[in-house]
C-alpha positions, 0 to 999 in steps of 0.5 A: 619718323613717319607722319600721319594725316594730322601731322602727330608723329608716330615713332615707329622703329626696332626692338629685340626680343630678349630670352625665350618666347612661345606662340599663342596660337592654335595653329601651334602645340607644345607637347612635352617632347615636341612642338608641333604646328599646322601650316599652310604652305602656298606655291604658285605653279605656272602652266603650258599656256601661261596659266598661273595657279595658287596652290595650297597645301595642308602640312604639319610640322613637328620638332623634337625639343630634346637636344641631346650631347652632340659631339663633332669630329673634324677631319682637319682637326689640326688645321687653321680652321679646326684648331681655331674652331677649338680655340673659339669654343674655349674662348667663349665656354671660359669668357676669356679676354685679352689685351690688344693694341686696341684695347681689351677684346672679350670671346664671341660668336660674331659671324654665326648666322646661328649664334650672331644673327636675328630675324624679324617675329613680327610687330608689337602693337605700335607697329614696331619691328620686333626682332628675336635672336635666331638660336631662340626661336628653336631649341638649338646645340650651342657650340659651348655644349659640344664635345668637338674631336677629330683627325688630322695628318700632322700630329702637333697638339691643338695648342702647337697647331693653334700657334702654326696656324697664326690665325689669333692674337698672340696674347689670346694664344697665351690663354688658350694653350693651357686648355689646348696643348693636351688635345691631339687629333687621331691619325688620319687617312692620306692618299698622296694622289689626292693632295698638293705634293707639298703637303708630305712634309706635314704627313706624320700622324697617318693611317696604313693598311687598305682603304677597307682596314682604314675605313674599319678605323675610322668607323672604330673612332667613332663609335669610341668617340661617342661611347667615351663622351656619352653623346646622343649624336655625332657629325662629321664635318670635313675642314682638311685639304682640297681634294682634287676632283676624283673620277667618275667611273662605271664599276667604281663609285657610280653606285652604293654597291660599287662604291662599297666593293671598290673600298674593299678591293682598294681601288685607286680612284676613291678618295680620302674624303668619300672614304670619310663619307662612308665611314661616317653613313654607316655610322649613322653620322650626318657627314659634311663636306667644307672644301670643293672636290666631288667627295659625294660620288653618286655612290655615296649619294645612293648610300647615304639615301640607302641609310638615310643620313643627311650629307651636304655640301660643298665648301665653306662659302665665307669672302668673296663667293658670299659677296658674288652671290649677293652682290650679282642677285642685286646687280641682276635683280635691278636690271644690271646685266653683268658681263665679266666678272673677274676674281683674284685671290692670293692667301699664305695659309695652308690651304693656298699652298695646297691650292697652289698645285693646279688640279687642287686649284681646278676643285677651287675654281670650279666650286667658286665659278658656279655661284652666279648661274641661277641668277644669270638664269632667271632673267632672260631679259637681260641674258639670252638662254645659255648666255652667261658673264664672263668669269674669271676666278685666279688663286695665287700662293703669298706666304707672307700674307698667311690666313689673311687672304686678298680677294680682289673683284671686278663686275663690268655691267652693261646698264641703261643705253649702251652704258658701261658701269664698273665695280672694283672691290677688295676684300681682306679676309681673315680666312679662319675667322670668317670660316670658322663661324660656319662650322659652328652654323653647319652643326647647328642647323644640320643637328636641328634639322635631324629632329624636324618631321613634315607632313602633308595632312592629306597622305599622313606620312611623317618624313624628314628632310632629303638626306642631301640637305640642301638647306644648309646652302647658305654657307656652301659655295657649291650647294648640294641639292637632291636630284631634281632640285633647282640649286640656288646660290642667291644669298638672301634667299637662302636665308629666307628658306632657313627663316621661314623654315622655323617660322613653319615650325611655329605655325608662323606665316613667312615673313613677306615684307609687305608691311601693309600695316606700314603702308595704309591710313588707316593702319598708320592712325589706328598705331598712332592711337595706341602710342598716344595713349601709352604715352598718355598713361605713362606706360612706354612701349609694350614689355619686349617679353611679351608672348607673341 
């Protein structure tokens, strides 16, 4: 409740936006395939000299409102998080419920930045808050509307996987197997090199031939994935095992050329997931990469810029790494300098197995111990230049424990005089089912970002994103950026970044906090005002479908 001077309440608080909404705005234009606003999207640039400059710079943005079908192709189709992938579509497409000692639990999308999550419009003329799904604020694939396919190593059909990978409430695997045991993933590329020894055992729905003929089958799948599902587009998303990290090498991967030529001739330092990649660029696929290793070699970088098909990366940042990268920007942010963190994990699903070999573990560690540096980095008041906390991360192997993985963390801080302040967390992760959701948000920002073109007014030329897409960060631990560009691993700004993003795309302003309209008399009394006459005429607040 927020007082005015003469002391009559104002009621000020959050409402929802229900359904689709449309901008009243010159500044925005909705053709008949497209909407297409006029932004102005200001920097700040900081001199030698300390000189301080606003920069404003004229742009138009333009998205294509045609969805299209969309199709999706796991590679790790059979695994915890492809099969529960499959398994949740299902779940929501066929309202599917289900009986648990805690009573009945019904299909949905929670944990789905995309599909679970809203973001501020603006403030109806009371000044209340008013908040819009964020699916409805663009035109988006919905999870429901994709056909999903895909590979795997093992050949056990979805229901079977479903089952091994004990991710689900068995009453909901009852309902599912139905819709799942008839759906088996293709045979899949595996380098023995590349992955824990341990995985052999499950290696029965495999690729032969060289890695060239292997990548001409691959490339065959998916141009029969889309020819037989009749899809506008297709993305490929790698949800399979770590991969140790491969060697860079002069003549092997370095370049596109190299890379291609090294394919061919079957060179023993490409791995399974860069033979992916390929596959996927030539196909014009956007290729997304889940786990760790370096699948993207500067090679295919190169290749993918070459063909200008968006690849991003790295690995699905969903328990402990998302609470360090907020937990560390609010540490740093209020002026807590962080010494040592330490991080402890022990999981029994297969990805611990597999991470249970040591140069398997060495992708993992390093993908997780970068995420603190940006934020270490921007305040030399508290950290001198290359000063860092130390950072300990440790992954240990618990099959009982199976897709319920223990994350236990430790942030010693140095605070205020010579003080010490310590936090202790322990996070029980239901691995999948926080993983899962981020495939979903990966597909759905990546298919949105394909029909987004910018421009600056004063050169004319329409692009699109770099084709390392780095927006789609917030839910990678070890973001992707071009070359050149800062990586940013704070979580809430990579939020912002998506936010305002679509926000340009309307011709809306970012969202700046400021609230002003919040913080002055005047403003205050001229709300007041309105309330006490909507109350006086009976009316209540304005309609939540109101045109913004």
């Amino acid at each position: 409740l927020l007082k005015s001077t003469s002391s009559n309440t104002i009621m000020s608080g959050i409402g929802n936006l229900e359904g689709n909404f449309k901008v009243q705005s010159d500044k925005c234009t909705y053709e008949e395939d497209a909407i297409v606003s006029d932004y102005t999207y200001q920097t700040t640039i900081v001199e030698d000299g300390n000189v301080v400059k606003p920069i404003s710079t004229e742009m138009q943005f333009r998205t294509e409102t045609k969805v299209g079908k969309v199709g999706v192709m796991l590679v790790g189709l059979g695994g915890n998080n492809g099969s529960t992938c499959v398994a949740g579509v299902l779940a929501n497409k066929h309202n599917i419920t289900w009986e648990t000692k805690e009573g009945t639990k019904s299909a949905n999308y929670w944990g789905s930045l995309m599909m679970a999550s809203t973001a501020k419009l603006g403030n109806d003329a009371t000044g209340k808050s008013i908040y819009s799904p964020i699916h409805n604020m663009l035109p988006m694939v919905h999870p429901n509307d994709i056909v999903w396919g895909g590979w795997d190593i093992n050949g056990s059909n979805l229901g079977d996987a479903m089952k091994r990978s004990q991710v689900l409430e068995y009453s909901l695997q009852e309902k599912l197997y139905p819709y799942m045991k008839d759906m088996k993933p293709l045979p899949s590329v595996y380098f023995p090199d590349f992955i824990a020894a341990n995985q052999c055992e499950r290696a029965d729905n495999i690729l032969t031939g060289t890695k060239q003929e292997q990548m001409e089958v691959l490339r065959k799948d998916i141009q029969d994935f889309k020819k037989n599902n009749e899809l506008d587009k297709v993305i490929l998303l790698w949800t399979a095992n770590t991969e140790r990290f491969a060697a860079v090498e002069e003549g092997v991967n370095d370049t596109a050329e190299n890379l291609l030529a090294s394919i061919q001739r079957g060179e023993a330092e490409v791995s399974a997931s860069t033979v992916f990649a390929v596959a996927s660029i030539l196909e014009g696929c956007m290729f997304i990469n889940g786990s760790p290793q370096n699948t993207f070699v500067p090679g295919v970088l190169e290749l993918a810029r070459k063909h200008q098909v968006f690849v991003a990366g790295d690995d699905f940042k969903s328990g402990q790494t998302k609470m360090k990268s907020v937990l560390v920007d609010f540490l740093v942010s209020a002026g807590i300098k962080p010494v040592s963190i330490v991080s402890y994990n022990h999981l029994g699903n297969n990805d611990g197995k597999n991470l249970s070999a040591p140069s398997q573990f060495r992708s993992k560690e390093i993908s997780k111990s970068n995420v603190v540096d940006d934020m270490v980095a921007s305040n030399r008041i508290l950290f001198e230049e290359d000063e860092h906390p130390d950072h300990v991360v440790v992954i240990k192997y618990v099959p009982y424990v199976s897709d319920s993985k223990r994350a236990m963390d430790e942030y010693t801080s140095e605070i205020f005089l010579g003080g010490k302040n310590t936090i202790v967390m322990h996070n029980t992760c239901e691995d999948s089912l926080l993983a899962t959701p981020l495939i979903y948000d990966l597909v759905i920002l990546g298919e949105l970002c394909q029909r987004i073109t910018m421009k600056n007014k004063s050169k004319g030329d329409w692009e699109g994103f770099h084709p390392v897409l780095s927006l789609l960060c917030y839910m990678l631990k070890a973001p992707l950026v071009p070359n050149g560009a800062p990586v940013t691993n704070a979580l809430f700004t990579q939020r912002c970044a998506i936010i305002n993003i679509m926000r340009a795309c309307l011709g809306l302003a970012p969202d700046n906090h400021m609230t002003l309209e919040h913080r002055l008399e005047s403003t205050l009394d001229e709300q007041l005002e309105k309330q006490q006459a909507m109350r006086t005429n009976g009316n209540g607040y304005p309609n939540k479908k109101a045109k913004l």
